[in-house]
Structures are given as structure tokens and as C-alpha cells.
C-alpha positions as CSV (number, residue, x, y, z in Angstrom):
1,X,-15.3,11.3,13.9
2,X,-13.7,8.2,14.9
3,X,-17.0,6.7,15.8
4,X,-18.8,7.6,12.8
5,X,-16.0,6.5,10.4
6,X,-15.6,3.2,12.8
7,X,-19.7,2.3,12.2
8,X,-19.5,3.5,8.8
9,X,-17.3,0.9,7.7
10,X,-18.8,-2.0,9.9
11,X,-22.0,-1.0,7.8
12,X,-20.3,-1.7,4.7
13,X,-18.2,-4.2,5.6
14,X,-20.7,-6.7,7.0
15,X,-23.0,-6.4,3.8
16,X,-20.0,-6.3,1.4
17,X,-21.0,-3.7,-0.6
18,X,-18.0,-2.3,-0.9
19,X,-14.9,-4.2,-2.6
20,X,-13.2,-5.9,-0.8
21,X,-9.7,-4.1,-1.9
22,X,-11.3,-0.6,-1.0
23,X,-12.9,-2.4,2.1
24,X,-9.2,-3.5,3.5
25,X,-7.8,0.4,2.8
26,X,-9.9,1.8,5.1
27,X,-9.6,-1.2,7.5
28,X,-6.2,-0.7,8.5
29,X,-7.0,2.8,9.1
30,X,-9.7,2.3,11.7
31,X,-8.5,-0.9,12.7
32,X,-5.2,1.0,13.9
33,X,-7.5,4.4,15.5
34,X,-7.2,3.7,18.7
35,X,-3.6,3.3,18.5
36,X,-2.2,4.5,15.6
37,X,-3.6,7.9,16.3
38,X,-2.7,7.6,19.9
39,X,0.3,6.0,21.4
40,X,1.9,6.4,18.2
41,X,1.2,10.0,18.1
42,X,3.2,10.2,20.8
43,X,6.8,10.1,19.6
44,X,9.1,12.8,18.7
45,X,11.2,13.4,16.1
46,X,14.2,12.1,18.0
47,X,12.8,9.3,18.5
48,X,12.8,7.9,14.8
49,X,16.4,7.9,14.5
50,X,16.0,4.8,16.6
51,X,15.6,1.4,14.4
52,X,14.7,-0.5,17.7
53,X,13.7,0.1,21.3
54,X,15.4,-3.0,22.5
55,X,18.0,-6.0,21.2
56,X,15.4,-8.4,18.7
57,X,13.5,-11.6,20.4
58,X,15.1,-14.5,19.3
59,X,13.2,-16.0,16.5
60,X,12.0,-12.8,15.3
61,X,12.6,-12.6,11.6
62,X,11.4,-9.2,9.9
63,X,9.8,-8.2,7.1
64,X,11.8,-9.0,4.7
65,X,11.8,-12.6,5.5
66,X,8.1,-13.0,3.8
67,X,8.9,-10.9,1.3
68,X,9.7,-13.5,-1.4
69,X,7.7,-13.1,-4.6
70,X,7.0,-16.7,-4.2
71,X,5.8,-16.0,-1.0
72,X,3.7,-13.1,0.0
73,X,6.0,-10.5,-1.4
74,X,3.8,-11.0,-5.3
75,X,2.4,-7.4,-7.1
76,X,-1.3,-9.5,-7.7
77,X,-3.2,-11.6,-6.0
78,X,-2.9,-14.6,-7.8
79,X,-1.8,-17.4,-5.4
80,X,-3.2,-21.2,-5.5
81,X,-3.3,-21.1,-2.1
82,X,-3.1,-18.0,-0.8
83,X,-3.7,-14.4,-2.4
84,X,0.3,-13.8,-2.0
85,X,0.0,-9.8,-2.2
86,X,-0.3,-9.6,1.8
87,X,2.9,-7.5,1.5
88,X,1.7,-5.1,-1.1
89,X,-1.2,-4.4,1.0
90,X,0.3,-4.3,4.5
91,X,2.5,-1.6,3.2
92,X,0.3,0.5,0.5
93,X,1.6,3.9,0.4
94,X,-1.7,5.3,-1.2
95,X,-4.3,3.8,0.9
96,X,-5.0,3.6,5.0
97,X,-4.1,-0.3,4.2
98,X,-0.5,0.5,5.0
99,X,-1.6,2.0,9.0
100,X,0.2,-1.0,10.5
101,X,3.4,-0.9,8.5
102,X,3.0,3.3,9.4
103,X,2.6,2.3,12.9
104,X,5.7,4.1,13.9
105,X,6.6,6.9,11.3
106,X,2.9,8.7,11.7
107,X,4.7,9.9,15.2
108,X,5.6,12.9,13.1
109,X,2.1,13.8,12.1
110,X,1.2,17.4,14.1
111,X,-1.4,16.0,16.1
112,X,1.3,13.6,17.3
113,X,3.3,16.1,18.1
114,X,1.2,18.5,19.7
115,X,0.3,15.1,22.3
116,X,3.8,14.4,22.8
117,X,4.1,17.6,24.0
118,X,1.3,17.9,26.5
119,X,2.8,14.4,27.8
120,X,6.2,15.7,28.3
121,X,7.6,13.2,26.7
122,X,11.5,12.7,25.0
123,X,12.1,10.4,22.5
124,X,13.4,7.9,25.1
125,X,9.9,8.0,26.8
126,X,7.6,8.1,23.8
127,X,9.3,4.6,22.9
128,X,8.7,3.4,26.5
129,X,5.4,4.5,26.8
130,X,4.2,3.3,22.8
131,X,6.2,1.1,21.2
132,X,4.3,-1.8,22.7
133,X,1.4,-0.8,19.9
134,X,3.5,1.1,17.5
135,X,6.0,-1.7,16.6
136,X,6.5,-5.2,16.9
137,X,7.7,-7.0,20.0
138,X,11.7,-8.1,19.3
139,X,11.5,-6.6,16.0
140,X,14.9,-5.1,14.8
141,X,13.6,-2.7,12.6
142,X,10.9,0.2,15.0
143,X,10.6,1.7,11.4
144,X,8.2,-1.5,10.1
145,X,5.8,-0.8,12.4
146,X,3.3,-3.5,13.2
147,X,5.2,-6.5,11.1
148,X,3.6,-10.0,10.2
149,X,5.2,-11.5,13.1
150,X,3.3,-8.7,15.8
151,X,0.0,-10.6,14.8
152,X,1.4,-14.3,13.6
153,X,4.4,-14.2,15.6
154,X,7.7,-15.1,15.8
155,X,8.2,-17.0,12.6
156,X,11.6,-18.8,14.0
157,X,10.5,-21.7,14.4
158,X,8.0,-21.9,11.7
159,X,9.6,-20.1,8.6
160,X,11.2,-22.4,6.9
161,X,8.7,-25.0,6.8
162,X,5.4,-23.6,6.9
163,X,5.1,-23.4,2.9
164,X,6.6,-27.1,2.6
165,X,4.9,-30.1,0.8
166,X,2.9,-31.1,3.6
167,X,2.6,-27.7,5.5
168,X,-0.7,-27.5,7.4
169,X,-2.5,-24.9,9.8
170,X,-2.0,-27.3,12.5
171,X,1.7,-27.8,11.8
172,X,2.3,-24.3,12.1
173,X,0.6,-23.6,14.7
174,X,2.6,-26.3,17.1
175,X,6.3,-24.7,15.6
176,X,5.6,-21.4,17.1
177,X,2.7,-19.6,14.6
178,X,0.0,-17.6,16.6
179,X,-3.6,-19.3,16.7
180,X,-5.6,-16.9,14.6
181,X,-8.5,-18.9,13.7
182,X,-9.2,-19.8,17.2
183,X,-10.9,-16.4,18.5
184,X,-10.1,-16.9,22.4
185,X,-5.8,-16.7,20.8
186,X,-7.2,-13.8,18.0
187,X,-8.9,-11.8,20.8
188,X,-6.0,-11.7,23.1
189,X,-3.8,-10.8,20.5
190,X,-5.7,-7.9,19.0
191,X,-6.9,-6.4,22.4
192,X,-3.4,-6.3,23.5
193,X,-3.0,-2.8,21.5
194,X,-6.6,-2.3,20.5
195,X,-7.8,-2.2,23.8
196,X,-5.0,-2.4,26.5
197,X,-2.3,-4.7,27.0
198,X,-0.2,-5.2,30.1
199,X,3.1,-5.5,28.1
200,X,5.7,-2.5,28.3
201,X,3.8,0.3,26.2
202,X,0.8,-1.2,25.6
203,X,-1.9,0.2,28.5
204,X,-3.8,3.5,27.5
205,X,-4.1,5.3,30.7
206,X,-6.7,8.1,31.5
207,X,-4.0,10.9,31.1
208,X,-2.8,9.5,27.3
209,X,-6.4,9.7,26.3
210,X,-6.5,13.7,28.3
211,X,-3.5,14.6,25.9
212,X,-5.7,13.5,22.3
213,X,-5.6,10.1,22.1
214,X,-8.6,8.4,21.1
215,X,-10.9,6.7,23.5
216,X,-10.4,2.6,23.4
217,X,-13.2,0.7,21.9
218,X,-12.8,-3.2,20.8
219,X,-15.2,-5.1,19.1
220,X,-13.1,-8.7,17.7
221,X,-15.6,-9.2,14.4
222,X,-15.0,-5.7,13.5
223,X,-11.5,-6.0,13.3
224,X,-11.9,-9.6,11.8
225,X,-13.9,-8.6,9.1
226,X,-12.7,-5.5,8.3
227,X,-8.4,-6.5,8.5
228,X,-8.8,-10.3,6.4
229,X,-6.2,-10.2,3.8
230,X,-7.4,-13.9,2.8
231,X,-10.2,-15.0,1.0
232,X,-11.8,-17.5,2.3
233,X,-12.5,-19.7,-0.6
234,X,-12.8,-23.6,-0.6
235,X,-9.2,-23.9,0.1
236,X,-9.3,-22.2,3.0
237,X,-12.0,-23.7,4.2
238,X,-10.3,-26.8,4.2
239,X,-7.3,-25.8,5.5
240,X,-8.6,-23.8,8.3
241,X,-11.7,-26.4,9.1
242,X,-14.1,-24.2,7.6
243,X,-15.3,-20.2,7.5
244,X,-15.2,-17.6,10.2
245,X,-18.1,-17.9,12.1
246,X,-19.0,-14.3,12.5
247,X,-21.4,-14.3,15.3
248,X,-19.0,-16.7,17.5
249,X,-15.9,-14.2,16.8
250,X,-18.1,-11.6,18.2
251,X,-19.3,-13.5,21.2
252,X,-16.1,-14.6,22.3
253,X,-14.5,-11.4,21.5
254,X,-16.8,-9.3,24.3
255,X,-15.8,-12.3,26.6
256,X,-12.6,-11.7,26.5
257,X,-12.9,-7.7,26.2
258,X,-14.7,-8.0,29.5
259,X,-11.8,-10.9,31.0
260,X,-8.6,-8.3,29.9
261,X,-10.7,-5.0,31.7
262,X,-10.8,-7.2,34.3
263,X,-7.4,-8.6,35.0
264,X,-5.9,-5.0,34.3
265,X,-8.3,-3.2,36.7
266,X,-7.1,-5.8,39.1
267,X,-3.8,-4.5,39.3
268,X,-2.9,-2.2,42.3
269,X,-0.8,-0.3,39.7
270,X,-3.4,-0.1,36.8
271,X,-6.0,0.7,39.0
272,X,-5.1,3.7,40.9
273,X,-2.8,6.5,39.1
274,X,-1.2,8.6,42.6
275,X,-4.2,9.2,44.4
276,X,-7.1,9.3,41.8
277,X,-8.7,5.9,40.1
278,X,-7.3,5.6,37.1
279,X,-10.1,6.9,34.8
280,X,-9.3,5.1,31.8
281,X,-11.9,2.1,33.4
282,X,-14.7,4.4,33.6
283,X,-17.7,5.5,31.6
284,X,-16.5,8.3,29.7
285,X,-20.1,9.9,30.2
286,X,-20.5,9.7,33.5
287,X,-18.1,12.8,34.6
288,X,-17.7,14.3,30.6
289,X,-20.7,16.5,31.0
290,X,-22.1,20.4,31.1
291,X,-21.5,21.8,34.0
292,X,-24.2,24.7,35.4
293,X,-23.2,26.8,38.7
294,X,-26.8,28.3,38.7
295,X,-30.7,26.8,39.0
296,X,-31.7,27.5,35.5
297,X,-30.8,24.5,32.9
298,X,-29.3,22.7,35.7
299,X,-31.3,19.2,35.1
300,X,-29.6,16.0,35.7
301,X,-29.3,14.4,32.4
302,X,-28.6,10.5,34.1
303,X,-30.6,8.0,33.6
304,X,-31.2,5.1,36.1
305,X,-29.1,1.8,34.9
306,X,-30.5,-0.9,36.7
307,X,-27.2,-3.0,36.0
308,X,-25.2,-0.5,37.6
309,X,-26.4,0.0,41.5
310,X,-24.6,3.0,42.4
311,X,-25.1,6.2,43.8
312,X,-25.7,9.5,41.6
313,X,-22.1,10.7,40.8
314,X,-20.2,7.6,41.6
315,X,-17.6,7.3,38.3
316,X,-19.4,3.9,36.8
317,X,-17.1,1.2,35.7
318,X,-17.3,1.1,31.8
319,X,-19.3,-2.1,31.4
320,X,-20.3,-1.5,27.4
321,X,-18.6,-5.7,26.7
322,X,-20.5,-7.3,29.9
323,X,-23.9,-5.8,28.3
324,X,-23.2,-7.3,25.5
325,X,-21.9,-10.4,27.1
326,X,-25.1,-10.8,29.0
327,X,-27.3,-10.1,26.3
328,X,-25.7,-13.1,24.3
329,X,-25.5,-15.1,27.8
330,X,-29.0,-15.2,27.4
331,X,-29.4,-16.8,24.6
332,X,-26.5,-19.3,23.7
333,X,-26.2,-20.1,27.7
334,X,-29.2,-19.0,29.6
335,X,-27.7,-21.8,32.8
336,X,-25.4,-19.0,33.6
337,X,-26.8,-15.8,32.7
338,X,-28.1,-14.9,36.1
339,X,-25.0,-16.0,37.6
340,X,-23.1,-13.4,35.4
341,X,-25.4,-11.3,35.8
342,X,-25.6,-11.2,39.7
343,X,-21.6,-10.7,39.6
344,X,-21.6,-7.8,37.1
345,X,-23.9,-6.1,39.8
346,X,-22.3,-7.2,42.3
347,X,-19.0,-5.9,41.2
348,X,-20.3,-2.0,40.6
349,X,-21.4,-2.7,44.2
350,X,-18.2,-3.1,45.6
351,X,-16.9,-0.3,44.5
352,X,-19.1,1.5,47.1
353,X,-17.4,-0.4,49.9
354,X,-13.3,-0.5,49.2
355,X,-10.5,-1.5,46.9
356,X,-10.3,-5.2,48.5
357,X,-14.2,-6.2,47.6
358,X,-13.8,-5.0,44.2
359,X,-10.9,-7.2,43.0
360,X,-12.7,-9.9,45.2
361,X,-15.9,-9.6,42.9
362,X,-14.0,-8.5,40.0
363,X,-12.3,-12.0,40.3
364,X,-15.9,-13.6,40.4
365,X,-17.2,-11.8,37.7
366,X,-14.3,-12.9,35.9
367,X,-14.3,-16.4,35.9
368,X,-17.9,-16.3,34.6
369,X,-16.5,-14.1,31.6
370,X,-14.1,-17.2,31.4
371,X,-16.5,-20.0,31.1
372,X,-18.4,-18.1,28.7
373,X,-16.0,-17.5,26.4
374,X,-15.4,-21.1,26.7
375,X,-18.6,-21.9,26.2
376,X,-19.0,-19.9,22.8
377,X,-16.1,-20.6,21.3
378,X,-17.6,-24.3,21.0
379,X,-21.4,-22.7,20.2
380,X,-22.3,-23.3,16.4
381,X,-24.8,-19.8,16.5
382,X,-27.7,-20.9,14.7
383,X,-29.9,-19.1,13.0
384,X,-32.4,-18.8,15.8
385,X,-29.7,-18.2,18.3
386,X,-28.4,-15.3,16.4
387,X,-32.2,-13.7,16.1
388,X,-32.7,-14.1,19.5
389,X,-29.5,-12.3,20.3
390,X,-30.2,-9.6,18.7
391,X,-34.0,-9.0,20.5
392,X,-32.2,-10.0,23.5
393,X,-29.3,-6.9,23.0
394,X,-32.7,-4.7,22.2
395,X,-34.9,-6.2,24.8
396,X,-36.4,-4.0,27.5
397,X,-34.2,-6.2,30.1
398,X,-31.3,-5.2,28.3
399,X,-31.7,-2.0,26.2
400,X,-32.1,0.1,29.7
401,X,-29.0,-0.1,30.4
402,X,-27.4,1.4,27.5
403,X,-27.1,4.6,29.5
404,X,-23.3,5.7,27.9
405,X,-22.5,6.6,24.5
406,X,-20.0,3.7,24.3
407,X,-22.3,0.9,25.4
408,X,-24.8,1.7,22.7
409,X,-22.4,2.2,20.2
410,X,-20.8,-1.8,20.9
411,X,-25.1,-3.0,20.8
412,X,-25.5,-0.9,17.1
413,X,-22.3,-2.8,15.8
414,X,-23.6,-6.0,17.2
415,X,-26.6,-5.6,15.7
416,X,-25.2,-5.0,12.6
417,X,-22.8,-7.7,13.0
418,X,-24.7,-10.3,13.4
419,X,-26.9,-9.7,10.7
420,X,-23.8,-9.7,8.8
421,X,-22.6,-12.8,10.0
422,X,-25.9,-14.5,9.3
423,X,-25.1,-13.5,5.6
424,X,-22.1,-14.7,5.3
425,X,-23.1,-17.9,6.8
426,X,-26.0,-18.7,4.1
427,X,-29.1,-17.4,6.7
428,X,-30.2,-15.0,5.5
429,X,-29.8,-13.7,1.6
430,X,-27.8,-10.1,1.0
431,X,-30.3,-8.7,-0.8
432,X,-33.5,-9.3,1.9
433,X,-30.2,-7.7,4.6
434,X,-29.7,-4.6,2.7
435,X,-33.5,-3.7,2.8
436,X,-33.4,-3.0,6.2
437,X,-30.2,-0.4,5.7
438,X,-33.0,2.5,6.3
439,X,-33.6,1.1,10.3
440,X,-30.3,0.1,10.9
441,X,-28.9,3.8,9.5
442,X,-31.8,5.4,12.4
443,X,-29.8,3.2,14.9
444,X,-26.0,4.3,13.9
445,X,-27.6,8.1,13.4
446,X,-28.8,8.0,17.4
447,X,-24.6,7.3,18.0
448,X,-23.4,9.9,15.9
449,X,-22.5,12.2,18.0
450,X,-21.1,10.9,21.4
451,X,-21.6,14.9,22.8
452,X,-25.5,14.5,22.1
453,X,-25.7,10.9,23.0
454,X,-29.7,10.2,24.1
455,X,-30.6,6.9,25.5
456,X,-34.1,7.0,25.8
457,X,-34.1,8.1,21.6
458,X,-31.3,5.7,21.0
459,X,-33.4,2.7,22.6
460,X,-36.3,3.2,20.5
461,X,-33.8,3.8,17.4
462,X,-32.4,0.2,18.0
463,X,-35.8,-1.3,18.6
464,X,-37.3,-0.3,15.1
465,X,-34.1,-2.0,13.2
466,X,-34.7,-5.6,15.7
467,X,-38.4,-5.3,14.9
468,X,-37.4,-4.5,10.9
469,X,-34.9,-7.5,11.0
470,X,-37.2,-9.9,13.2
471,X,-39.0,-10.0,9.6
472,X,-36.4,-12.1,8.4
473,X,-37.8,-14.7,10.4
């Protein structure tokens, strides 16, 4: 369900046919799925009586601090610079807008309970092992959940002058504020809890998922389209240098999906849980399948991956942000697409040989996620580019390799993505976009179900909406 409600509302979102009020309620809700409904799900009862988990970070102001109705505490959005209703909407009682200021109280929910309990965990524990994701680093206050300053942080520093004659992005941003608009700073902090972090209760290992929690997926555009709680109108534009490129934020954001796996995996203590790997790295699909004892309806239901060289039942690493990083490689910086490439391969084969190799090519493979991301965050994603990305994520060089349910889920929202981003950018008009809903629905319909995932259909599914959109030409 997760998946379908998460594709569901990148459908909508990209194409704006929803408002954009009813489009932020259920953003909040998805964007806080993969932790909300996990980590957080984790805490008992005992557990709330707590107001923090540790003493506050200096600097650290609360809620309450932008809470001023001539600040961002107003009951409309009628700002002259910024909507000013941030508040209302970050803590919405009737809608899934308020997730991150419920961060912390949905512990009570049964499904949270019923995890906590196949965990083992006390109240003491459930704030060690989720408060990382579930509230806001230094906060005072636990029950605020995810504050402003989890995502713009620590205001200290920046408080009292940010809204002064004179105030600027750039100011800001040198007194303490977090980066947002740069994508490289906006991806690290949004994978932190939406994909894994390596902060005190922010990693979601293998046995969190086993006890309910849902399975990580991070996609930065997504996030960004679906969580803005700013228009971005003329003024932003020229405060913030101008809009969201779309197609960048995605680029950037599998770069540095595929940098964090990375770094994490290459930790003796994130990699290995006692004597087992530690799953949570792993394609899902490769070991979650039917199991027959007898001959009869015993047939292997694998299918070759050319970028994975392994052998038939070796646990695959979950690669679903390198195929997409390659696919965009291709286009935007074809020099070093067979370099990346070569190391992504190289790195599955090291894991036939031993622990050293792997964080040896895992390093390489690495560094070329680093330059990449370096290299789109300064990319301007034409037009053409963007078409060619998207034949290139549906090419025959790539599309074989969406063997997991995962991987061709992260090339459907691309796809989608990017044709959304083209919109919003002026490329392509709205209405000539939503004509080609009917092939891009046949591509989310072959990911519906992650239990009757099939790559071959799923391949020709996503070819048909390329082909449809490569009439946009």
C-alpha cells in the first residue's frame, strides 16, 4: 500500500492536478512512511512521558520561537514574502500535513505497538533506537516531533535576524540556516531519516524492517515536490536565484542516495549484524520469494541482470539509485558513464571474493557517485537532456536490469518526474503532459503489487509511456 499511495501522489503531484493545499496533506503523510510508520512505531507508552531524550543543542530554539503571527505562526496564507501559515500546516490536526509535528505521539498507534513488541523494546530503547527520525536533534520538547529546526536547523544563530530589513537567503545561510535550495545539503538532510542516517537512531536495520516497518525508499524530487510549503512565485525566485529545477533535484538526489548506501555499507558495524550481512542493503526480492520443496511449480523466477555479475542465490546489493544514476550518467555526462558503470559491476563482484574488496570497490564506486553529483548540481537539464534521460532509463541497455520491484519502481517515478519537471520548467505544456496519463498509469499498474512484480511485463509497460512521451518531441 505504501507503494501505491507513494506513486499515486507523485502522479498528481508532478502534473498539479490536485491543489496544492490537498497536495501538501497527503505529502507529509508519505513523505514521513518510511519513518513515521516505522521507527516511530516503535515507542511505548512509557516512553511519551519523556519531553526529551537528551539535554537541547545549544542554539536550538523550538517551535514556539516561529510561532509569531507576524512570522509563520498566521491562520492564512497571506504573507508578502512568504505564505506565513507554515505553522498551521506543519501541525494540521485533520490532515496527514501534520505527520512531522506527529512524529513522536503516533508511537501509540497499535501497529506501533505491536513492533515495539516484537523488538523488545522499553521506553528507554525505543527513544535510543528512533528518536533520531521521530524528533528533532537537541530539541527540548520529543513531543514536537520533527520541528522547523530538524530540516532548517538550529535557528541560534539566525533567529533574530533572518526577517530583518536586509535579510537575504545568503545571509542566513552563513549564520547557521541549513542550505535547502542547494540539493547536494537538501539530499543529505532528507536521506538522513528517509533513507538512513548514521546519527544515534537514525539507521533502519534489516530486523526493524522484520518487525513492520516499512521498506526504505528515497527519491529527493518526490519529497521536494510533494513537502513545499512555499510558492515559488517571482519573489522567491529572486530571492532564491530562481525555481527548483526538478530534473537536477532528482539527479543529484540518486547521487547522493547511492554516496549515503555507500558510506553506511562501509562500516564494519553497519555492514554485518552478528554473523549474518546486514540485510537491510540487499534487494528485497532476491531472498523474499515462494519457496517449493518438490519438482512441480519449482521454476526459478530470476532473471539475468547484466549489471549485477553474481552467482544465482547470492543476496544482490540493492542498487535501484546507481540504475538510475547511470541511466542519467549517460546523458548529462557520458565522459564518465562507463567509468561508473565499470565500478558498479565491479563492486557486486567483490562481494564474491571478501569483506576487504568490497569496501575497496565500494570506495571507488563512490567517488564516481561524488563527481556526479557534482557534476549535476551545476547541469542546467535541458530539454533534450531530460528526453534523452528518460529513453535512456527505458533503454534496452538500461531497462534489463530492472530485475527488483524496487528498482523499477525509482525508473516509473523518474519517468514521471521528469516529465513533471519539464512542465514546471515551461517545456512542455500541462495539457499535451496529461494526455499521456493512460501510458504512464500501464507503467505504475506493472508496480502495484511488489508480491507480483514482473520485469519482463514491467519493461514493455515503461517502454510504451517513453515512446508515448517521445511525441513531445
Amino acid at each position: 500500500m505504501q507503494n501505491i499511495i507513494r506513486t499515486l501522489l507523485q502522479r498528481l503531484a508532478v502534473l498539479r492536478v490536485i491543489p496544492r493545499p490537498v497536495l501538501l496533506s497527503c505529502a507529509l503523510c508519505l513523505a514521513m512512511a518510511s519513518a513515521a510508520l516505522g521507527a516511530s512505531a516503535l515507542f511505548g507508552p512509557a516512553s511519551l512521558k519523556a519531553e526529551a531524550a537528551s539535554a537541547p543543542l545549544p542554539g536550538h530554539n523550538g517551535v514556539a520561537s516561529c510561532a509569531g503571527s507576524t512570522c509563520h505562526g498566521r491562520s492564512v496564507a497571506d504573507g508578502a514574502v512568504v505564505r506565513q501559515d507554515e505553522l498551521l500546516r506543519w501541525q494540521e490536526e485533520s490532515s496527514p500535513t501534520g505527520a512531522h509535528s506527529r512524529a513522536w505521539r503516533v508511537v501509540q498507534e497499535p501497529r506501533g505497538q505491536a513492533i515495539l513488541r516484537r523488538l523488545g523494546l522499553d521506553g528507554a530503547g525505543a527513544q535510543r533506537e528512533c528518536a533520531g527520525c521521530h524528533a528533532s536533534p537537541g530539541a527540548a520538547r520529543l513531543a514536537d516531533g520533527v520541528d522547523c529546526e530538524a530540516c532548517h536547523g538550529a535557528a541560534g544563530g539566525w533567529l533574530a535576524t533572518h526577517y530583518t530589513v536586509g535579510a537575504s537567503h545568503r545571509r542566513n545561510v552563513t549564520q547557521g540556516m541549513t542550505d535547502l535550495v542547494n540539493p547536494q545539503v537538501k539530499a543529505q538532510v532528507c536521506l538522513d531519516c528517509h533513507f538512513s542516517g548514521d546519527a544515534k537512531g537514525q539507521f533502519i536495520a534489516h530486523r526493524i524492517m522484520a518487525a513492520g516497518h516499512p521498506r526504505i525508499s528515497f527519491e529527493l524530487d518526490l519529497f521536494t515536490t510533494l513537502q513545499a510549503h512555499h510558492d515559488e512565485d517571482a519573489d522567491y525566485v529572486q530571492r532564491k536565484s530562481g525555481k527548483t529545477n526538478a530534473m537536477r533535484m532528482w539527479a543529484v538526489g540518486q547521487a547522493e542516495a547511492v554516496k549515503r548506501s555507500l558510506e553506511l555499507f562501509s562500516q564494519p558495524t553497519r555492514a554485518v549484524d552478528g554473523i549474518f550481512p546486514e540485510f537491510t542493503f540487499y534487494d528485497c526480492h532476491s531472498c523474499h520469494r515462494r519457496i517449493y520443496d518438490g519438482e512441480a511449480g519449482a521454476s526459478v523466477t530470476a532473471v539475468p541482470n547484466p549489471g549485477r555479475p553474481l552467482d544465482l542465490g547470492t543476496p544482490p546489493y540493492n542498487d535501484e539509485n546507481m540504475i538510475m544514476l547511470l541511466a542519467a550518467a549517460k546523458v548529462v555526462a557520458p565522459d564518465t558513464a562507463a567509468t561508473f558503470d565499470a565500478r558498479a559491476k565491479a563492486f557486486h563482484r567483490a562481494m564474491l571474493a571478501g569483506r576487504p574488496e568490497t569496501v575497496a570497490a565500494a570506495q571507488s564506486l563512490r567517488q564516481s557517485a561524488d563527481a556526479l553529483s557534482s557534476r549535476f548540481a551545476g547541469a542546467s537539464f535541458s530539454r533534450e537532456q531530460t528526453f534523452a534521460i528518460m529513453d535512456s532509463i527505458a533503454s534496452d541497455a538500461i531497462g534489463e536490469r530492472f530485475t527488483d520491484y524496487e528498482g523499477a519502481v525509482q525508473s516509473v517515478m523518474a519517468v514521471d518526474t521528469l516529465l513533471g519537471g519539464m512542465v514546471n520548467q515551461g517545456m512542455v505544456s500541462a495539457s499535451a503532459a496529461s494526455g499521456l496519463r493512460i501510458q504512464i498509469n500501464q507503467a505504475y499498474a506493472a508496480v502495484r503489487d511488489p508480491n507480483g512484480f514482473q520485469p519482463i511485463a514491467f519493461r514493455r509497460a515503461l517502454g510504451g509511456a517513453v515512446r508515448s512521451i517521445r511525441s513531445l518531441r
